[in-house]
DSSP file (Angstrom, degrees, kcal/mol; ACC not computed):
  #  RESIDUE AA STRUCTURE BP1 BP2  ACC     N-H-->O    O-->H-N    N-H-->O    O-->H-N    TCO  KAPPA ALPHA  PHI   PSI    X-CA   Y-CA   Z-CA
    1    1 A X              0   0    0      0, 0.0     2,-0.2     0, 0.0     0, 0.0   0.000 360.0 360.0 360.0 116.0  101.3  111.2   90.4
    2    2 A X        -     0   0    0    106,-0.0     2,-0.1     1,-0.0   106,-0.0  -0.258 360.0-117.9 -32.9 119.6  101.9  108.1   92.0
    3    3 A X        -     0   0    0     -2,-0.2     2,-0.4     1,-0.1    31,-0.1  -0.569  28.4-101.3 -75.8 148.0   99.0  105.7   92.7
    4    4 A X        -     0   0    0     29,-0.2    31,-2.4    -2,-0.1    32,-1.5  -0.709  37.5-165.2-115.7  94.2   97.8  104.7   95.7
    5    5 A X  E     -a   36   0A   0     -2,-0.4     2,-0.5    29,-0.1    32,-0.2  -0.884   7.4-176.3-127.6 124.3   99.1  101.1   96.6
    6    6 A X  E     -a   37   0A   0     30,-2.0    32,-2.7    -2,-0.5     2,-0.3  -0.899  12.8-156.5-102.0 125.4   97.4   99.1   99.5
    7    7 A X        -     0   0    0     -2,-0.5     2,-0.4    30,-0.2    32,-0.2  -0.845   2.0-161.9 -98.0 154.5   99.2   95.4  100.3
    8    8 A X        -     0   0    0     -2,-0.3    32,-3.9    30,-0.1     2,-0.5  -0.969   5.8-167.3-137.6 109.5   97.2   92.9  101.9
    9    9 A X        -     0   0    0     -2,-0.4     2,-0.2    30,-0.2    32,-0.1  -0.939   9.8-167.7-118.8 141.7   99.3   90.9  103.1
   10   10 A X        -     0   0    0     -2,-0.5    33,-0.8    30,-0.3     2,-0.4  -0.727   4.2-161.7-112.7 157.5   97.7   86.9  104.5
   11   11 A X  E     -c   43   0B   0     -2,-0.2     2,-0.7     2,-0.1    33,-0.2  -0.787  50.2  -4.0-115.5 166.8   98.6   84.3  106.2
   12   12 A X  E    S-c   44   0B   0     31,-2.7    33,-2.3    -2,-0.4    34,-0.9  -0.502 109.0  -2.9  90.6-108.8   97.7   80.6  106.9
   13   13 A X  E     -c   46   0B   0     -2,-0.7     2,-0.6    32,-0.2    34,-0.2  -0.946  44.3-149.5-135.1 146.2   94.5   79.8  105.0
   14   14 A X  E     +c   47   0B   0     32,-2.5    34,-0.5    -2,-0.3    37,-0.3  -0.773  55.0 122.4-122.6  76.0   92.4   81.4  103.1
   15   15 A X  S >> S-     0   0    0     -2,-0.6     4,-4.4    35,-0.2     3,-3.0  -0.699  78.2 -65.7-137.4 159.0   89.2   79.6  103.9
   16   16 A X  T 34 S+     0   0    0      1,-0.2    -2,-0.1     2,-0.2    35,-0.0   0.041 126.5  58.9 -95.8  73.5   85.7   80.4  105.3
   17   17 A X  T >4 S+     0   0    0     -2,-0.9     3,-0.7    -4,-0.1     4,-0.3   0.531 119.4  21.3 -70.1 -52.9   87.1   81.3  108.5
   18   18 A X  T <> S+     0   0    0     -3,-3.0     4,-2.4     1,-0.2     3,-0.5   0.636 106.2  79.9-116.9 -19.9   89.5   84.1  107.5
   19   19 A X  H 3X S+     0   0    0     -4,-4.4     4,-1.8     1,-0.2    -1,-0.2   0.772  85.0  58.5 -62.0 -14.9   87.9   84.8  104.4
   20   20 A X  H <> S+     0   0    0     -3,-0.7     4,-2.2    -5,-0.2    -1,-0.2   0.868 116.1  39.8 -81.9 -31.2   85.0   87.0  106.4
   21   21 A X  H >> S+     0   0    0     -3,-0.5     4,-2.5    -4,-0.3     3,-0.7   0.986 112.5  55.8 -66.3 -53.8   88.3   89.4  107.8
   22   22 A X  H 3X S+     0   0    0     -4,-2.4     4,-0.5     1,-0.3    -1,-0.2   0.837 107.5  44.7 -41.3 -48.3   89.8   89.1  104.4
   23   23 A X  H 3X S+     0   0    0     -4,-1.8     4,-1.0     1,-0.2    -1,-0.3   0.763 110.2  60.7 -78.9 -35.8   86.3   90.6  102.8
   24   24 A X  H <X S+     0   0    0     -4,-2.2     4,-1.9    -3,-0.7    -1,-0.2   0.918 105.6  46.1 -57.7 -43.2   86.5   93.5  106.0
   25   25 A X  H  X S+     0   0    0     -4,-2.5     4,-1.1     2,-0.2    -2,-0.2   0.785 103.7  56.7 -84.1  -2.7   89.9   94.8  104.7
   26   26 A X  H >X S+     0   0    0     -4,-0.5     3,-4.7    -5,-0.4     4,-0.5   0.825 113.9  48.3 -49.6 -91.8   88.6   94.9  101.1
   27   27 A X  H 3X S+     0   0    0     -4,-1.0     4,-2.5     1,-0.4    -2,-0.2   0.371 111.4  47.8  19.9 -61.7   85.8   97.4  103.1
   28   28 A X  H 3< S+     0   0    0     -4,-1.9    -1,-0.4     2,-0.2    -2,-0.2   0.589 107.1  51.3 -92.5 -17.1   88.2   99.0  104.5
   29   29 A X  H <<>S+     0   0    0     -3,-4.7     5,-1.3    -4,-1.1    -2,-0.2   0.711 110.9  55.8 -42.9 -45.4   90.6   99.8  101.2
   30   30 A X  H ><5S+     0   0    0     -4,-0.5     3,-3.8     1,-0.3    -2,-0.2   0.989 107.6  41.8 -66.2 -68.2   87.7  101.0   99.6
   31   31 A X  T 3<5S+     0   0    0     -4,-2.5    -1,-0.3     1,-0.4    -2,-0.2   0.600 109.5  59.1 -76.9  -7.6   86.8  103.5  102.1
   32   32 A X  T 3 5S-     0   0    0     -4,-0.1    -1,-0.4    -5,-0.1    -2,-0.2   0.330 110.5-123.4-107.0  12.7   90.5  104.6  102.5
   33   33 A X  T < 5 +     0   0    0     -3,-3.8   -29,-0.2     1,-0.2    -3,-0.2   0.541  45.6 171.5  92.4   8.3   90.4  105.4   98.7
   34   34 A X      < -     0   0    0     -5,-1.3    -1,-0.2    -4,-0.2   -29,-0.1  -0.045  20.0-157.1 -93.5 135.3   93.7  102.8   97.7
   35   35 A X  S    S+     0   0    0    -31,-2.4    33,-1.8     1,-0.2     2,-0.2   0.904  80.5  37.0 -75.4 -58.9   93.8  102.8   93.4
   36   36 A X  E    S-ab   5  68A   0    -32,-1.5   -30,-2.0    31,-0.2     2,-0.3  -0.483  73.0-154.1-116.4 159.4   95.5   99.5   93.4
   37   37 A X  E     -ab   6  69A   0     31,-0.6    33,-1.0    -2,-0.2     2,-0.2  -0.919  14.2-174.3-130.2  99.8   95.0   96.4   95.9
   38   38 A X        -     0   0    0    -32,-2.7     2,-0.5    -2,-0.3    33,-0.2  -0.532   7.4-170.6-141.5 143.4   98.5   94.2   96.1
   39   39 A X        -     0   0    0     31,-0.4    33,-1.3    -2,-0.2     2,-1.0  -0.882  14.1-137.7-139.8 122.8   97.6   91.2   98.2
   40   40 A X  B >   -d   72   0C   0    -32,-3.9     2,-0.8    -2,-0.5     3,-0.7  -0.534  20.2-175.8 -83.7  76.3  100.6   89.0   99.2
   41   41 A X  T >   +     0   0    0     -2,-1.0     3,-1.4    31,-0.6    34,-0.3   0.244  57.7 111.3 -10.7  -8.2  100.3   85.1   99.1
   42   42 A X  T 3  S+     0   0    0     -2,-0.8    -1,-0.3     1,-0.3   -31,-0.1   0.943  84.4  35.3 -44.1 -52.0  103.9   84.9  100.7
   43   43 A X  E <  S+c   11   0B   0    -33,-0.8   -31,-2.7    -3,-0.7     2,-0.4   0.217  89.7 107.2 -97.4  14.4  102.4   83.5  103.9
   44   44 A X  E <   -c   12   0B   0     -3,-1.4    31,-0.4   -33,-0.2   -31,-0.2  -0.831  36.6-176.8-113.7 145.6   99.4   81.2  102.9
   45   45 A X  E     +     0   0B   0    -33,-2.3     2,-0.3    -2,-0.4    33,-0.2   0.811  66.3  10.7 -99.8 -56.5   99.8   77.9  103.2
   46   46 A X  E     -c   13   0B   0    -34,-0.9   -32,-2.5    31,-0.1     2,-0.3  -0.916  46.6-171.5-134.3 158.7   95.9   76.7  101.6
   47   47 A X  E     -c   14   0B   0     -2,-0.3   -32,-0.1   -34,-0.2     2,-0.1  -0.892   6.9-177.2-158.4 136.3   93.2   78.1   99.9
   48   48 A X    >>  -     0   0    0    -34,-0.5     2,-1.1    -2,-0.3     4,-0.9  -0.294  47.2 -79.7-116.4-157.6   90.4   76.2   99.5
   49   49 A X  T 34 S+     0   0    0      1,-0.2   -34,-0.1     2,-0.2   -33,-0.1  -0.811 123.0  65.7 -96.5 112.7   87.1   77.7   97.4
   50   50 A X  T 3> S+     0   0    0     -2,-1.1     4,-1.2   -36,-0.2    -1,-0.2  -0.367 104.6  41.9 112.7 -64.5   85.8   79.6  100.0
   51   51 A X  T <4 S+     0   0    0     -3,-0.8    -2,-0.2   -37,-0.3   -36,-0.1   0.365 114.7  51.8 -98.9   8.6   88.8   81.9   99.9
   52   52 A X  T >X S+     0   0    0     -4,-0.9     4,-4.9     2,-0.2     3,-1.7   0.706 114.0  47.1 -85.5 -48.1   88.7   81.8   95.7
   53   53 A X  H 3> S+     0   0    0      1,-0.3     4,-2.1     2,-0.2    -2,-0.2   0.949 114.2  46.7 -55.0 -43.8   84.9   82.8   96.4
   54   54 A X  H 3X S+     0   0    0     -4,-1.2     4,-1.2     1,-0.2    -1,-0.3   0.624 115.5  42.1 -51.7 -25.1   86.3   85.5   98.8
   55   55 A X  H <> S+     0   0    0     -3,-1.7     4,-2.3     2,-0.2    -1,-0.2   0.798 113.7  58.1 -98.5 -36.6   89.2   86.8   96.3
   56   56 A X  H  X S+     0   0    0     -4,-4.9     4,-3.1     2,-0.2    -2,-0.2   0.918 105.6  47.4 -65.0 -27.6   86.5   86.6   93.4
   57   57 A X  H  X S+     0   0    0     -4,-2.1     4,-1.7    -5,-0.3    -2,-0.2   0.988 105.6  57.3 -86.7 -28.8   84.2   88.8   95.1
   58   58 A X  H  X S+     0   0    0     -4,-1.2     4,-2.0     2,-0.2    -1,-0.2   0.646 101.7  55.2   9.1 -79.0   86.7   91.3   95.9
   59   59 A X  H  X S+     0   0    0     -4,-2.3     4,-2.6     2,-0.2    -1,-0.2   0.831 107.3  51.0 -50.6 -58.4   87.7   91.8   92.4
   60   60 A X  H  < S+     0   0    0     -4,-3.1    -2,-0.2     2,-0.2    -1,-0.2   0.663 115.0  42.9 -73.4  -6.5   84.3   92.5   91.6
   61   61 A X  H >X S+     0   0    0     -4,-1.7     3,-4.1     2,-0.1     4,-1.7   0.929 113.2  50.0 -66.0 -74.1   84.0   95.2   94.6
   62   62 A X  H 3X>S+     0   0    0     -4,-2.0     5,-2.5     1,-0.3     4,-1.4   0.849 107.3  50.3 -29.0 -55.1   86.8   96.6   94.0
   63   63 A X  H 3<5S+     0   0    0     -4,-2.6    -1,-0.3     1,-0.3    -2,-0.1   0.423 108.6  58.5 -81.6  19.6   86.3   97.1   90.1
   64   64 A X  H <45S+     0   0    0     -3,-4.1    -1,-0.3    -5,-0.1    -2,-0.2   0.677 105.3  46.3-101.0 -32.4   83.2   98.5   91.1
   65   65 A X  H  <5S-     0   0    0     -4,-1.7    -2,-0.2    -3,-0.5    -3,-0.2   0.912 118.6-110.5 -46.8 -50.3   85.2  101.1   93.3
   66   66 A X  T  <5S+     0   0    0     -4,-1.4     2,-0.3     1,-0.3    -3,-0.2   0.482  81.2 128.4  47.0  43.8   87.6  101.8   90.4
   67   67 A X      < -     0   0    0     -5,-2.5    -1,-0.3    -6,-0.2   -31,-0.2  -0.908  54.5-135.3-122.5 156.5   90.0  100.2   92.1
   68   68 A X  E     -b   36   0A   0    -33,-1.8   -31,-0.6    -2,-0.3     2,-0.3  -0.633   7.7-143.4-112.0 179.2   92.0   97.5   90.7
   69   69 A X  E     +b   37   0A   0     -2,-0.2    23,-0.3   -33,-0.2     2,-0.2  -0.766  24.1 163.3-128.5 151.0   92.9   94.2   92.3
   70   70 A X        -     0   0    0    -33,-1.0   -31,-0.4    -2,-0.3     2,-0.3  -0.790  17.2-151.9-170.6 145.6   96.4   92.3   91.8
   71   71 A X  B     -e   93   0D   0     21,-1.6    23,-1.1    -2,-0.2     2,-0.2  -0.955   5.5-164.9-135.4 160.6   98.2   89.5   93.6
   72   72 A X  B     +d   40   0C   0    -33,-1.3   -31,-0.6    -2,-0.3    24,-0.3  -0.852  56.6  16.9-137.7 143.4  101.6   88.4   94.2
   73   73 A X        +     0   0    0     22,-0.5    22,-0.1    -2,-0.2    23,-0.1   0.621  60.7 178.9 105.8 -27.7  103.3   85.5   95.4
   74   74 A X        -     0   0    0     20,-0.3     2,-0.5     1,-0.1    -1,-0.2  -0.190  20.0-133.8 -67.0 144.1  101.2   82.6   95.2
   75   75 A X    >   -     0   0    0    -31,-0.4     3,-1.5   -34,-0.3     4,-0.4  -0.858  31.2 -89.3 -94.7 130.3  102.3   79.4   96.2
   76   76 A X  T 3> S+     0   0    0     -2,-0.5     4,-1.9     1,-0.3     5,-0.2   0.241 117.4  53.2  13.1 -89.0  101.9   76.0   94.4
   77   77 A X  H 3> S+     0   0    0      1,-0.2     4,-2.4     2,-0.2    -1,-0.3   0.941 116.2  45.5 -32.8 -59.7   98.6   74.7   95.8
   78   78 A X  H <> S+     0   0    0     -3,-1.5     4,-1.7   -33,-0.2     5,-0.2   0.998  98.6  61.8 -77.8 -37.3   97.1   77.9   94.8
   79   79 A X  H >> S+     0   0    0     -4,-0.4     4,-2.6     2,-0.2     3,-1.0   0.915 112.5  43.8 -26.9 -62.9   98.4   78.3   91.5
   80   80 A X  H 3X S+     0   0    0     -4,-1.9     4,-6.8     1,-0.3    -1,-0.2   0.892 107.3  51.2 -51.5 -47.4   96.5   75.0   90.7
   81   81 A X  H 3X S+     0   0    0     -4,-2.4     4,-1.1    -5,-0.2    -1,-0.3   0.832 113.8  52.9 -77.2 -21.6   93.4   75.6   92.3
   82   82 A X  H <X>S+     0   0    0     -4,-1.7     5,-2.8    -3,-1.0     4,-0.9   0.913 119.2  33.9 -54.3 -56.4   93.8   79.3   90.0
   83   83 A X  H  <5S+     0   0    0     -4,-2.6    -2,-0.2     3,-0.3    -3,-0.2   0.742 111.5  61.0 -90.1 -26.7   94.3   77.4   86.7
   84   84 A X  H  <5S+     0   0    0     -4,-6.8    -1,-0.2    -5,-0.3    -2,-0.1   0.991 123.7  25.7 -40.2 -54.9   91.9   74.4   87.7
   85   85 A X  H  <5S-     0   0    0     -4,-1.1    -2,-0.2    -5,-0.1    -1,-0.1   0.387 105.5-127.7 -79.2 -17.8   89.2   77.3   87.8
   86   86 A X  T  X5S+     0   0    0     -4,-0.9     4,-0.7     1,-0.1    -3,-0.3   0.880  71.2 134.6  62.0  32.0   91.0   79.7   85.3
   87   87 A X  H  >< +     0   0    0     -5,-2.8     4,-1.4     1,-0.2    -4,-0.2   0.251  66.0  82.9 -99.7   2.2   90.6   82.7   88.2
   88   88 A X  H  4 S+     0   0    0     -6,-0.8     5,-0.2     2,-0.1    -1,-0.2   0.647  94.5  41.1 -77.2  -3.5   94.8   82.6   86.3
   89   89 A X  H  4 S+     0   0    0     -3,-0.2    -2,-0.1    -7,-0.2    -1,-0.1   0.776 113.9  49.6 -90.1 -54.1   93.1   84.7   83.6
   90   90 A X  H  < S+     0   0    0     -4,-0.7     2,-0.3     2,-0.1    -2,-0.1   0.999 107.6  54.9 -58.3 -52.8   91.1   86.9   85.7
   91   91 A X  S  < S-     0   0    0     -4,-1.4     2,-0.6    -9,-0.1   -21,-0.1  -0.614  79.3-128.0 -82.0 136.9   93.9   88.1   88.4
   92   92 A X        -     0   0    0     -2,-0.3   -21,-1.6   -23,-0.3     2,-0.4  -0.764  31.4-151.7 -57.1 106.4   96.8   89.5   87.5
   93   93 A X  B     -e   71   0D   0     -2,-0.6   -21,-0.3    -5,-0.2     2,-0.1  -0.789  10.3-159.3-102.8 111.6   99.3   87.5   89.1
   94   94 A X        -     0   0    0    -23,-1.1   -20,-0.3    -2,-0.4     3,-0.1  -0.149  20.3-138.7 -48.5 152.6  102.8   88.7   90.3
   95   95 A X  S    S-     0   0    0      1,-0.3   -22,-0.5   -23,-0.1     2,-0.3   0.610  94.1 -19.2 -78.3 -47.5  106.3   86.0   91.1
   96   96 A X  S  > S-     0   0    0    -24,-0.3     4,-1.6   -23,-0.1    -1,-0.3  -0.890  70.4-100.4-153.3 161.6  106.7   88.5   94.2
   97   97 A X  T  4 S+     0   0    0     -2,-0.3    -1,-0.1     1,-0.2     4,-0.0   0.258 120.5  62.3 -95.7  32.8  105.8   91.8   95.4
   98   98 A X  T >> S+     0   0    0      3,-0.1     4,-1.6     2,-0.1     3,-0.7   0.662 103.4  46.3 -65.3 -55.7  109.2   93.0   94.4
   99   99 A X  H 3> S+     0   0    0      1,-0.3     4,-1.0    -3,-0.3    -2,-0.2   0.899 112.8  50.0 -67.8 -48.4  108.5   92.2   90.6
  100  100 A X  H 3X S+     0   0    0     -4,-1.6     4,-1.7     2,-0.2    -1,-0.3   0.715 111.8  52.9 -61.0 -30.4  104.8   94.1   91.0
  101  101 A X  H X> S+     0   0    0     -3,-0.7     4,-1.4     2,-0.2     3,-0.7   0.995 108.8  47.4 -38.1-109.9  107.2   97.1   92.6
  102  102 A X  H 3X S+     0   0    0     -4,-1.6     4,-1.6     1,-0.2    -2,-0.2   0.647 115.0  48.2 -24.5 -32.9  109.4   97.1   89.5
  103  103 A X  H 3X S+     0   0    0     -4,-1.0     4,-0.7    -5,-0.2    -2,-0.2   0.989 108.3  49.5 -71.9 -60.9  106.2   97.2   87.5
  104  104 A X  H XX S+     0   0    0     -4,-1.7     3,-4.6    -3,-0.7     4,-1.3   0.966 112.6  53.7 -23.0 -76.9  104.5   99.9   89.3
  105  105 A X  H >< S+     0   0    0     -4,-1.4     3,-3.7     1,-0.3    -1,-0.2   0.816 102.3  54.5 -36.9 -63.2  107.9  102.0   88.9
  106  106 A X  H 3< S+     0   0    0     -4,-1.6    -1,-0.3     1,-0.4    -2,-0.2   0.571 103.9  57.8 -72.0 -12.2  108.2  101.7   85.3
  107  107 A X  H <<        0   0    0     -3,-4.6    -1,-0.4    -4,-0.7    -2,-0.2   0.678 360.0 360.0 -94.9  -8.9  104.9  103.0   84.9
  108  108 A X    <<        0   0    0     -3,-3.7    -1,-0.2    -4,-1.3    -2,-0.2   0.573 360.0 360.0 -79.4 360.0  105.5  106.2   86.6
């Protein structure tokens, strides 16, 4: 059986402005039962800690679901502010949500 893969995919910044929407489609993953949680970094531009706090708590909702969290994508600026903080440990991190897609596959 195939697992149940929701993308989230953001744009922009991922600051707190958009981080209270961000934390409503967690909400809303959870109650629509999703295993895995893909969130796509193609389109964000900044993330400041606001939207780190927002992605950390996430993680811990989510692995309270039993659902797991992984992101794909990230662009420079976040990468750093992930390895400043060491959140590069915590997330599993993706190049692209092709390469998470091959991964997924291999496991079925």
């Amino acid at each position: 059986m195939r697992e149940q893969v929701k993308v989230i995919k953001l744009s922009g910044n991922l600051n707190a402005t958009t981080s209270q929407e961000f934390r409503q489609n967690i909400t809303d993953v959870i109650e629509n039962g999703a295993k895995i949680v893909l969130v796509d970094f193609k389109d964000v531009t900044f993330m400041d800690s606001s939207g780190l706090g927002a992605l950390v708590l996430a993680f811990k909702t989510l692995r309270a679901a039993d659902t797991k969290l992984v992101l794909c994508s990230i662009n420079e600026q976040v990468r750093i502010l992930f390895e400043l903080t060491n959140m590069d440990k915590v997330f599993e991190i993706f190049p692209s949500q092709d390469a998470f897609n091959q991964v997924l596959l291999s496991k079925t």
